[in-house]
C-alpha positions in Angstrom: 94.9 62.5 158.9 93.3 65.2 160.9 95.3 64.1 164.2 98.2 64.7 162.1 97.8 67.8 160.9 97.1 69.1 164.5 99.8 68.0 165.5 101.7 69.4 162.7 99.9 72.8 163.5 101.3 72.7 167.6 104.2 71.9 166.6 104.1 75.1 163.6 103.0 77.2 167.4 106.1 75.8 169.1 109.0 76.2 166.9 107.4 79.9 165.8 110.2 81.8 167.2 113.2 79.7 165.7 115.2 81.2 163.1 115.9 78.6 160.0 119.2 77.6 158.7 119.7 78.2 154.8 121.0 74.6 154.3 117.8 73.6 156.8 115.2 75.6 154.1 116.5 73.8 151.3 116.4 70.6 152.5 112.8 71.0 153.5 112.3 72.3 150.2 113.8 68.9 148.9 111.4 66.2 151.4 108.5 69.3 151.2 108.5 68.7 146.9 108.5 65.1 147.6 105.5 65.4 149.8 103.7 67.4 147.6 104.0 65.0 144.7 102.8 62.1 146.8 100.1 63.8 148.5 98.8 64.7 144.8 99.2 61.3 144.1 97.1 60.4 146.8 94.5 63.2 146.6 93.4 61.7 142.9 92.9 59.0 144.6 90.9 59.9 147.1 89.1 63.2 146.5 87.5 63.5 149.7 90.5 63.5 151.3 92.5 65.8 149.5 89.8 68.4 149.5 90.4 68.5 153.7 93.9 68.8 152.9 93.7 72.0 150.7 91.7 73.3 153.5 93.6 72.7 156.2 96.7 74.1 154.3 94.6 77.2 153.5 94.6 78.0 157.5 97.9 76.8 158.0 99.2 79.3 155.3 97.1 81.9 156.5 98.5 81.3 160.1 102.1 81.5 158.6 101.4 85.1 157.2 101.2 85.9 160.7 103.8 84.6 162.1 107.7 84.4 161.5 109.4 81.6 159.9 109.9 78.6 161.3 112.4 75.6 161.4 112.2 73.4 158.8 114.8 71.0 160.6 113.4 70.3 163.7 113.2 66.6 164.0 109.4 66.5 164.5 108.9 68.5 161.9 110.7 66.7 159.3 109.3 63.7 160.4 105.5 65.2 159.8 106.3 66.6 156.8 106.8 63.3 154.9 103.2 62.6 155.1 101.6 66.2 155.0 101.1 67.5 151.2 99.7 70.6 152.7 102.8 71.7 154.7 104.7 71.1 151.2 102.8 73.6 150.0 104.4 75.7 152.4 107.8 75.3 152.3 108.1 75.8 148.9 106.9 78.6 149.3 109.2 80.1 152.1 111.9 78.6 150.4 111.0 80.3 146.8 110.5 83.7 148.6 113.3 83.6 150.3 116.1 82.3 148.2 115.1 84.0 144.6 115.8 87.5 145.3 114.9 90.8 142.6 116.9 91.7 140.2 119.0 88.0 139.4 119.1 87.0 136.2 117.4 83.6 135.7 117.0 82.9 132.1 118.1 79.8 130.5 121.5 78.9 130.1 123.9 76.6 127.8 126.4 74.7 129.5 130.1 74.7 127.3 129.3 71.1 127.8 126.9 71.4 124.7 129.4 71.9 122.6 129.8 67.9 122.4 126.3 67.6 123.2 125.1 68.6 126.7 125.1 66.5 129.7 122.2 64.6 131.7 121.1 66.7 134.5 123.0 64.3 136.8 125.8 65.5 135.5 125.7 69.0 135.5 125.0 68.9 139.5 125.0 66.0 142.0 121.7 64.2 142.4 120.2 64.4 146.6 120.3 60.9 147.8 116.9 59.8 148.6 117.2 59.9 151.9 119.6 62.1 153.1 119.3 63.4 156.7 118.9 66.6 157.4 121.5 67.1 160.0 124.4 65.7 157.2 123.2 68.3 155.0 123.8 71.3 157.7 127.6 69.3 158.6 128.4 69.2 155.0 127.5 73.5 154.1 131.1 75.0 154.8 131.5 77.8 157.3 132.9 79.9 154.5 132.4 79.6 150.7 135.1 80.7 148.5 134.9 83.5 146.4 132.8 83.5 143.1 132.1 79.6 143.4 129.1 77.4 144.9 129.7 75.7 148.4 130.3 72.1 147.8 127.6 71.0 150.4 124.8 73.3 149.0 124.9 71.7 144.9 122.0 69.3 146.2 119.9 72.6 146.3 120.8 73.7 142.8 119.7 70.2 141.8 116.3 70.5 143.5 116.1 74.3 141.8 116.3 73.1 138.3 113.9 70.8 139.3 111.7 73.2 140.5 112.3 74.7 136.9 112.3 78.6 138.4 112.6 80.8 135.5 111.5 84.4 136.6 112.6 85.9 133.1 112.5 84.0 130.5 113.8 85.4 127.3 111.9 86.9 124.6 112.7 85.3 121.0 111.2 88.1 118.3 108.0 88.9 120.5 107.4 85.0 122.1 109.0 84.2 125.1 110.7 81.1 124.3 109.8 78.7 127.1 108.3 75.6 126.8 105.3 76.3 126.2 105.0 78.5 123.4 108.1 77.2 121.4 107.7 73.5 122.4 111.4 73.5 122.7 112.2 72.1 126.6 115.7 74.2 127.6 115.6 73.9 131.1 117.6 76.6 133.2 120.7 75.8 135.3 121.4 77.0 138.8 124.0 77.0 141.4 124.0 78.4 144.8 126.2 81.0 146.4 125.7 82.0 149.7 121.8 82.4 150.7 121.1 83.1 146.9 120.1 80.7 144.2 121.6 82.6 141.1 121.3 81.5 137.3 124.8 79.9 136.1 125.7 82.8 133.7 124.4 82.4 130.3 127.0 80.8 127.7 127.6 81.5 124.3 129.9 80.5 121.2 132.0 83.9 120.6 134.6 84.4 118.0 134.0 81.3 115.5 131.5 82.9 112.9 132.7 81.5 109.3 132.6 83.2 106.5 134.2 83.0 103.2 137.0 85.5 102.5 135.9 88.4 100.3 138.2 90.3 98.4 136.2 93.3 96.7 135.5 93.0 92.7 138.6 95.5 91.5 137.9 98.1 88.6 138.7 97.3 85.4 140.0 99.0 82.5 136.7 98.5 79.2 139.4 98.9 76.5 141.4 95.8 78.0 138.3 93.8 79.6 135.5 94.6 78.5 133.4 91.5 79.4 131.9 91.0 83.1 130.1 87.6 83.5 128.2 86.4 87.0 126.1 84.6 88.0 122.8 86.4 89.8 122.0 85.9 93.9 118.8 86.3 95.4 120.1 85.3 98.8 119.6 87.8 102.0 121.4 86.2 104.5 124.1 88.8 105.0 121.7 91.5 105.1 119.8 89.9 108.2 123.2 89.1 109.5 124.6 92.5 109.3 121.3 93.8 111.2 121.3 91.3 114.1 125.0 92.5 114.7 124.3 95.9 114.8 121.1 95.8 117.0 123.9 93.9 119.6 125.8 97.2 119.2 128.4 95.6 117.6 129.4 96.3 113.7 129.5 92.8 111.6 132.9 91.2 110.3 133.8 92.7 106.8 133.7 88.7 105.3 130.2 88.9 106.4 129.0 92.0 104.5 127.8 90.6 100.5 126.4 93.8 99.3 124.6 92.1 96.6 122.6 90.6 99.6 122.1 93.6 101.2 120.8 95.6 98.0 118.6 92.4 97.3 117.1 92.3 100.3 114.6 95.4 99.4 111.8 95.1 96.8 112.2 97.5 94.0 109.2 99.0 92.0 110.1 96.6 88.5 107.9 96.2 86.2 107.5 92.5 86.4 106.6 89.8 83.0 102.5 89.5 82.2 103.0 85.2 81.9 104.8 82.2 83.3 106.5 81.8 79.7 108.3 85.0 80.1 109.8 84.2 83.4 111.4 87.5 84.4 112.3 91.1 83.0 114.8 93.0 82.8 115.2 96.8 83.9 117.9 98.8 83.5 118.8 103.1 84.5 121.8 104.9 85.0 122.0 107.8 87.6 125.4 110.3 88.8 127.3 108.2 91.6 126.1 109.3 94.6 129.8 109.1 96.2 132.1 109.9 93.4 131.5 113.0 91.2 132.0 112.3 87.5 131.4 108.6 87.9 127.7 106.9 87.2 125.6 104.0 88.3 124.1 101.6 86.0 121.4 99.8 87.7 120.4 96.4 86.3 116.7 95.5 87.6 115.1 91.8 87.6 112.0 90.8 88.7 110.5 87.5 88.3 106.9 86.5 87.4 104.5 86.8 90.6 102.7 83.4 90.6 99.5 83.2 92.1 98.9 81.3 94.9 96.5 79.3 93.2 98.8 78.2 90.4 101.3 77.0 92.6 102.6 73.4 92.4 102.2 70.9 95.0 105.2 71.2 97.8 107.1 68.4 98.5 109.0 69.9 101.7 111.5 68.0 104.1 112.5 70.0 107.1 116.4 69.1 108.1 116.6 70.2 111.5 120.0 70.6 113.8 119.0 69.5 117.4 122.8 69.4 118.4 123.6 71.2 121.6 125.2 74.6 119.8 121.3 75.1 118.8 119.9 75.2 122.7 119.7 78.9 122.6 116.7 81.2 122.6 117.7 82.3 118.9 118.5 79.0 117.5 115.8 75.7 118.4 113.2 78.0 119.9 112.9 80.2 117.1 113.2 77.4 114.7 110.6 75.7 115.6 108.6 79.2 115.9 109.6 80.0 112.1 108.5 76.7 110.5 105.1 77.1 112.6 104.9 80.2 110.3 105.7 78.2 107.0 102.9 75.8 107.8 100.3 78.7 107.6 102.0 79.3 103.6 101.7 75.9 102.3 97.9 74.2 100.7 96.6 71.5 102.4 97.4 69.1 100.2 101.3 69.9 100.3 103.2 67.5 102.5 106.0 67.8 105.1 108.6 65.5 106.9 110.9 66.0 109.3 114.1 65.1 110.0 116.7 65.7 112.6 120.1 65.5 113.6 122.7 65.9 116.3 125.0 63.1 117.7 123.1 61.2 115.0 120.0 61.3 112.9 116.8 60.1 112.1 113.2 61.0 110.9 111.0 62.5 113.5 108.0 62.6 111.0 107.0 60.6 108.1 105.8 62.8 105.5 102.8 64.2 106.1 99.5 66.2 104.8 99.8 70.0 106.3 95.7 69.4 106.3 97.0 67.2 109.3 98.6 70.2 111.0 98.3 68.9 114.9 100.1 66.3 114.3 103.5 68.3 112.4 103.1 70.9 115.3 103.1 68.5 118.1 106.3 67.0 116.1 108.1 70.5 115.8 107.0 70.9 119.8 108.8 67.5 120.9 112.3 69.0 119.8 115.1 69.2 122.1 118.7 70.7 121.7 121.2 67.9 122.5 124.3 66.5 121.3 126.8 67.1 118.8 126.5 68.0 115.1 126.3 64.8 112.5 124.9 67.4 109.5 126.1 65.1 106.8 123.9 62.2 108.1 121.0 64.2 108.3 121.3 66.1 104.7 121.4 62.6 103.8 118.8 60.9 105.0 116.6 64.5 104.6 117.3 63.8 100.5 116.6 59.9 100.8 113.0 60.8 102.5 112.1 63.5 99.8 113.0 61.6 96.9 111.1 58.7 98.0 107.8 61.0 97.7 109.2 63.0 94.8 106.6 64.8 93.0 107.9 65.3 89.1 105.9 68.2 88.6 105.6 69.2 92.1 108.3 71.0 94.2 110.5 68.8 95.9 112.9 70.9 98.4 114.8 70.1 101.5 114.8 72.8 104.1 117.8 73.0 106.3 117.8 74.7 109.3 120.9 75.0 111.3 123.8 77.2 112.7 125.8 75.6 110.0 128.0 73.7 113.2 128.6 70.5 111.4 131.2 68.5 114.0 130.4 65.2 113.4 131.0 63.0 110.1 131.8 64.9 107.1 132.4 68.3 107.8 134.3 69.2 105.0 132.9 72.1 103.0 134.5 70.1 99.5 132.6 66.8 99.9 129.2 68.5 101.0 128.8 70.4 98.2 130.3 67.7 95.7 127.4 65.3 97.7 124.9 68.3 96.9 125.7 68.8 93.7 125.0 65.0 92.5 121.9 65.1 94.0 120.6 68.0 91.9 119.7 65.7 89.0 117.6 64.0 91.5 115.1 67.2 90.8 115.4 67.8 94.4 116.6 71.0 95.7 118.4 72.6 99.0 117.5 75.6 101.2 119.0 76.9 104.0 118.3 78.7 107.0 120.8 80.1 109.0 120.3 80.8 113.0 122.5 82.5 115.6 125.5 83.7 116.1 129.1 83.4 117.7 129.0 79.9 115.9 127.5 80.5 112.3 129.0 78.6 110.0 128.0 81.0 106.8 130.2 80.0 104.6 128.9 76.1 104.7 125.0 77.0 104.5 126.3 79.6 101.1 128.0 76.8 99.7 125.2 74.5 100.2 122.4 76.8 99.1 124.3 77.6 95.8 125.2 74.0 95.0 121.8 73.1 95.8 119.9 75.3 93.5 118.3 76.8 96.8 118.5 79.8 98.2 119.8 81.1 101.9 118.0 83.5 104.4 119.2 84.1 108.2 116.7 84.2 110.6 117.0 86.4 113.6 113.3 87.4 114.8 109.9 86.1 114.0 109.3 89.1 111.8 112.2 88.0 109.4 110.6 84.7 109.5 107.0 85.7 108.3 108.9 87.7 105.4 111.0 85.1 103.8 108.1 82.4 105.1 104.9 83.6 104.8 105.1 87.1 102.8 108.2 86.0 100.3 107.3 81.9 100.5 106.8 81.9 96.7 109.9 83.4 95.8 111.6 81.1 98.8 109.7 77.6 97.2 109.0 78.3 93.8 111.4 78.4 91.1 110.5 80.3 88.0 114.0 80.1 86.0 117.2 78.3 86.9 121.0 79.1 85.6 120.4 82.6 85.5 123.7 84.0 84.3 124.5 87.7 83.6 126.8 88.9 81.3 128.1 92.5 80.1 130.1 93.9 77.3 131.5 97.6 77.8 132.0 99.8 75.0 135.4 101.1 75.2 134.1 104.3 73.5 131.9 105.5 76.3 133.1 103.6 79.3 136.7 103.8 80.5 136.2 101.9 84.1 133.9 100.0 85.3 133.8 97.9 88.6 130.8 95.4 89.5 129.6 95.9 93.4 129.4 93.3 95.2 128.7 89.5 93.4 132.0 88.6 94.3 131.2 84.6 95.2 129.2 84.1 92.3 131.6 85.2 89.6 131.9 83.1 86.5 134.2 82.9 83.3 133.7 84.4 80.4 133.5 80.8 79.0 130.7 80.0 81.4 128.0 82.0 79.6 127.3 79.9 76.7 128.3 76.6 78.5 124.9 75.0 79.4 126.4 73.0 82.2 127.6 75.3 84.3 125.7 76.2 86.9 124.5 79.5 88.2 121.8 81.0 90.6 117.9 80.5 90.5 114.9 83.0 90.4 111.7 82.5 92.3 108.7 83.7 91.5 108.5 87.0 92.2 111.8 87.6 93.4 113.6 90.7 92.6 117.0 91.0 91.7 119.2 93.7 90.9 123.6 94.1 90.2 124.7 97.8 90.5 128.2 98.7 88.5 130.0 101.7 88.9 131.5 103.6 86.0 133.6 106.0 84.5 132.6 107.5 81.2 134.8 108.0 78.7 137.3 110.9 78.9 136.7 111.7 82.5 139.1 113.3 84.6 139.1 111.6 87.8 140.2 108.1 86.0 141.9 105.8 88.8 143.7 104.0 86.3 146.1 106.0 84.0 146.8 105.3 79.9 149.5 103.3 79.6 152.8 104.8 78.1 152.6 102.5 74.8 148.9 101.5 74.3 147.4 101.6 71.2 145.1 104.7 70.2 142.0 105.1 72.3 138.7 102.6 71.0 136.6 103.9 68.3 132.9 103.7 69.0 131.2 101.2 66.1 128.9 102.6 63.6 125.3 103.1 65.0 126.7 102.1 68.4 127.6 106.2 69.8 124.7 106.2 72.3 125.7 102.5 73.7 127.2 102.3 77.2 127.4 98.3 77.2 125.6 95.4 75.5 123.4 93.4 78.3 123.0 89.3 77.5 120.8 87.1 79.8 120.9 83.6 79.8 118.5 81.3 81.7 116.5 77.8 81.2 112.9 77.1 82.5 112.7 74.8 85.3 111.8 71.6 83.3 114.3 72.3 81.0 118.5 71.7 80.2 118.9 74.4 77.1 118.9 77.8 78.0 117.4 81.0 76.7 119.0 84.2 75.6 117.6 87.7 75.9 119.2 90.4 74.7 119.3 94.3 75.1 121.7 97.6 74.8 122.5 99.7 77.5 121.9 103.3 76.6 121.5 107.0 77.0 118.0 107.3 77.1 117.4 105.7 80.5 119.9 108.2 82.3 119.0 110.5 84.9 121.3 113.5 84.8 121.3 114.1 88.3 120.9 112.2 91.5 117.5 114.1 93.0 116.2 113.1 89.2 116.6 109.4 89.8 113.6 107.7 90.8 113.7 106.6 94.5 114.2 103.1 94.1 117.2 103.6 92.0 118.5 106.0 95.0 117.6 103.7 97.6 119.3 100.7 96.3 122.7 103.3 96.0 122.3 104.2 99.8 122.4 100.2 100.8 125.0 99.9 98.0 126.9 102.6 100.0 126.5 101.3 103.5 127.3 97.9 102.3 131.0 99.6 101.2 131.1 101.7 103.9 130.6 98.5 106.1 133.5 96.8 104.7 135.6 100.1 104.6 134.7 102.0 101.9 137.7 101.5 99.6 136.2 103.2 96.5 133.3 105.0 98.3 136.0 108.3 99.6 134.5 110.5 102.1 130.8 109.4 101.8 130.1 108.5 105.4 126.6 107.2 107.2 125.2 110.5 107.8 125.3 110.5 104.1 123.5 107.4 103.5 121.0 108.3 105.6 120.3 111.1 103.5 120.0 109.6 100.4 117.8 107.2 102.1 115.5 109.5 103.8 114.9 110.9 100.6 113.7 107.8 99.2 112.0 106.4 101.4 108.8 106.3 99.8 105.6 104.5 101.0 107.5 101.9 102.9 104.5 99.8 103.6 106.5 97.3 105.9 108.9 99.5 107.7 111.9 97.8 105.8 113.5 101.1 104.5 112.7 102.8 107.6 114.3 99.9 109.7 117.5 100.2 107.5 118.2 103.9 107.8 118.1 102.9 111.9 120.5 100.3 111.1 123.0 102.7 109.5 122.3 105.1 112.7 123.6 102.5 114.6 126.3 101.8 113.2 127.8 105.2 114.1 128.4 103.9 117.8 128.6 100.2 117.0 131.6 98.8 118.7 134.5 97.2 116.7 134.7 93.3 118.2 132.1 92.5 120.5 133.1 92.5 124.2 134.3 89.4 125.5 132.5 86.8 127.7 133.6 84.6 130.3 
């Protein structure tokens, strides 16, 4: 061996002064990795051995420092370095120095392949034949490359890149670089070769195909000829997280995707909450001045549900549904996934149990349920995933509901977790027969939430329809910090259920109220019917959630009425005896979560909790108007006039408040940026 390496070092002295080819580097870079391998093969086996070869390779890299580089193809040379781990040592290093320049963008990339499930690597670029000469290599590099694509005789050096995995960049996923080895998640990065560079393929992404159910806002009605407004309450805050993750791209979000319930919702609120589990929520109700529309008022209807210590909490029976397909291979989808239930771990007791299941061409269960006490082994699960494949979502909700109801817990919680872009391509896909399949399976006692990841391919309106029908609720995750709220600081209100059905319904008094309009709530609407009917279903409270529906309206005799008296109406309503003060009668209906007959509360809405100007509202009641406002604004401010975001960010300033985790303060830079948000994001190619 040491004969070997002197002659490898001569033969370093001769060739000293040759300049390299670029096709010549690579190759060597190729036979140099293969060395490498096998001489740390070899040095395992035979310490003594391998410790003269680090030291030897010391000098000769020391020697190279000094000296200009040399030719990799010279027949000797090749020759010597199939035996010589040392000397691969050093060509991967001339060749990494050389060929990776500053400033290119290497992060990991998705190829459109994905789409229907991403190719082997021997597909994406042609494999190097194990024993390909050197001198083919140089006769098959073209004497000119054509413009903006990789010379045909230099893909065997893109090959041997990814192989290398160089990644100088990788991205940053809400304040973890998501790499393999802090997301678990292996998304290897793609290369090509142009010229004397290796350059990352550019980075692609689904644009355009966002879905999300068509919105039509809730139109003002006339008291005297409807007088009864009935929905159903959300708790969701998808569309808020949504709405901010387009904004902080410098785009503004599609109008569809704007639910100003959601975005109102998404804020606590200082409510006074119930004393005991048997009263499961309370109700809190003001009315302020409209903050955009003089001579109109805001009547703000306040729930919050019963905060349930973490020690009273019911065992969790929790499945995790996870899409692997290929559309999830970006650093905001599988990475930070996998970095989100990490977090949920840290909320549940040890004696909670988890399984997980995933799903892309097809699916299957990656984990049988198990004890979080055993948390190695659920992380070392979540750390095997890989994005692959197309989207068989049906499959998987199936066989995610099959695993949990064979460890249902009757007085546990038994929940499957979905976690997905919502790209379902594969089986059924239609949104119909998902929720009809949901739906059955409530009486199962086993319910659905979802988690909604990326963007240019969410499918919102799926993962609404399925949270809804699923007596579930839906978040969108776009950083870690979003995660740790709705996982870790909000995990009761996400897994618990303190009342289900929870419908809302108002009656006007025609006497007081000539218009009214309910903001936002359009998707969860119900008949009047629908109140009384037990079996119809409507949204769930968790405990401590807080909820809150904002109408606007127009008192009686007003001047600035949108909607004139008609011609041959009858004469104007007559307020009932005792009911003078009364702006509307407020009617709750909901059923505990063991039971199938619901509970009324009742309560009048009146005078004596109205502030007579907007600075005398309390500043929750004014904050929840400015998101009420941007939410309209957002989706073009049809009955909001002139009130524009410099105006919103006034009224929020001004009730801000303590702000203890930087969520109000956040918001009023989110309506800041939306002042020179772009209309439609720019294209990409």
């Amino acid at each position: 061996m040491n004969d070997e390496l002197n002659r490898m070092e001569r033969a370093f002295e001769r060739q000293a002064a040759v300049q390299p080819s670029d096709v010549a580097r690579q190759a060597a870079m190729r036979a140099a990795t293969e060395a490498f391998e096998l001489g740390n093969s070899k040095a395992r086996q035979a310490s003594t051995v391998g410790s003269r070869l680090r030291e030897r390779g010391n000098q000769l890299l020391s020697a190279l420092k000094r000296r200009p580089f040399m030719d990799f193809a010279h027949p000797k040379l090749t020759h010597l370095m199939a035996g010589g781990a040392s000397l691969a040592v050093l060509a991967v290093a001339v060749v990494s120095i050389d060929h990776i320049r500053p400033g290119i963008v290497t992060t990991p990339v998705e190829s459109k392949l994905d789409k229907a499930g991403p190719a082997d690597e021997t597909d994406t670029v042609a494999a190097v034949p194990e024993n390909e000469p050197v001198a083919r290599l140089e006769e098959a590099a073209p004497a000119k490359k054509e413009a903006g694509r990789p010379q045909p005789g230099t893909r065997q050096v893109a090959k041997q890149a990814n192989r290398m995995n160089f990644n100088l960049s990788p991205p940053i996923v809400g304040g973890i670089i998501a790499n393999e080895s802090t997301s678990g998640v292996r998304s290897r990065p793609q290369y090509q070769v142009q010229g004397r560079d290796i350059i990352a393929i550019p980075q692609y992404r689904d644009q355009g195909r966002d879905k999300f159910s068509d919105i039509t806002p809730n139109p003002l009605k006339v008291a005297a000829e409807d007088p009864v407004s009935t929905f159903s309450i959300d708790v969701d805050t998808a569309s808020y997280a949504f709405v901010r993750n387009a904004l902080n791209n410098g785009v503004l979000p599609q109008k569809d995707a704007v639910r100003v319930e959601e975005m109102i919702n998404y804020f606590d609120y200082g409510y006074q909450a119930p004393e005991n589990r048997s009263e499961p929520f309370r109700a809190n109700v003001s009315i302020m001045p409209t903050p955009w529309n003089t001579g109109t008022k805001l009547l703000r209807i306040g729930i919050k549900g019963f905060e349930m210590p973490k020690t009273e909490a019911p065992r969790a029976n929790l499945v995790f549904l996870i899409d692997t397909s290929g559309s999830m291979r970006s650093p905001d989808k599988l990475p930070l996934l996998v970095n989100s239930f990490k977090l949920l771990l840290s909320s549940l007791k040890p004696d909670d149990t988890v399984a997980l299941v995933t799903y892309a061409g097809a699916a299957g269960t990656v984990l049988e349920p198990t004890r979080v006490a055993d948390r190695s082994k659920i992380l070392s699960a979540l750390e095997r995933l890989t994005a692959r494949g197309r989207t068989a979502g049906a499959e998987g909700i199936r066989q995610a509901y099959q695993l949990a109801e064979s460890q249902i817990d009757s007085a546990g919680v038994n929940r499957v977790i979905l976690a997905t872009d919502g790209d379902f391509n594969v089986g059924i896909s239609d949104t119909g027969e998902l929720k009809s399949f949901i739906e059955r399976k409530r009486a199962s006692g086993v319910t659905l939430s979802v988690l909604g990841f990326g963007r240019g391919n969410y499918n919102d309106e799926l993962m609404q329809a399925l949270a809804q029908n699923g007596n579930g609720n839906a978040a969108y995750i776009d950083t870690l910090s979003e995660a740790r709220k709705v996982l870790v600081e909000e995990a009761g209100s996400t897994l618990f259920t303190i009342a289900k059905d929870v419908k809302l319904q108002l009656e006007f008094n025609p006497a007081t109220v000539s218009e009214y309009r309910l903001i936002g709530y359009e998707t969860r609407l119900l008949n009047r019917e629908d109140f009384n009917n037990d079996k119809v279903d409507a949204g769930d409270i968790g405990a401590g959630h807080t909820v809150t529906a904002l109408y606007e309206i127009t008192p009686a005799g007003a001047e600035n009425r949108l909607i004139d008296d008609l011609r041959y109406q009858a004469e104007p309503a007559k307020p009932a005896v005792g009911n003078a003060g009364e702006y509307a009668f407020m009617k709750i209906r909901y059923k505990l979560p063991d039971s199938d007959t619901s509970t009324l509360i009742t309560a009048p809405v009146t005078r004596a909790s109205e502030a007579e100007s907007v600075s005398q509202a309390s500043r929750d009641d004014r904050f929840a108007a400015s998101v009420a406002a941007f939410g309209q604004v957002l989706r073009g401010g049809r009955y909001t006039g002139k009130f524009s975001y410099d105006d919103v960010v006034s009224l929020a300033q001004s009730a801000k408040g303590e702000d203890r985790f930087g969520y109000r303060a956040e918001f009023i830079n989110l309506v800041r940026l939306a002042k020179s948000a772009a209309a439609l994001e720019p294209g990409r190619q």
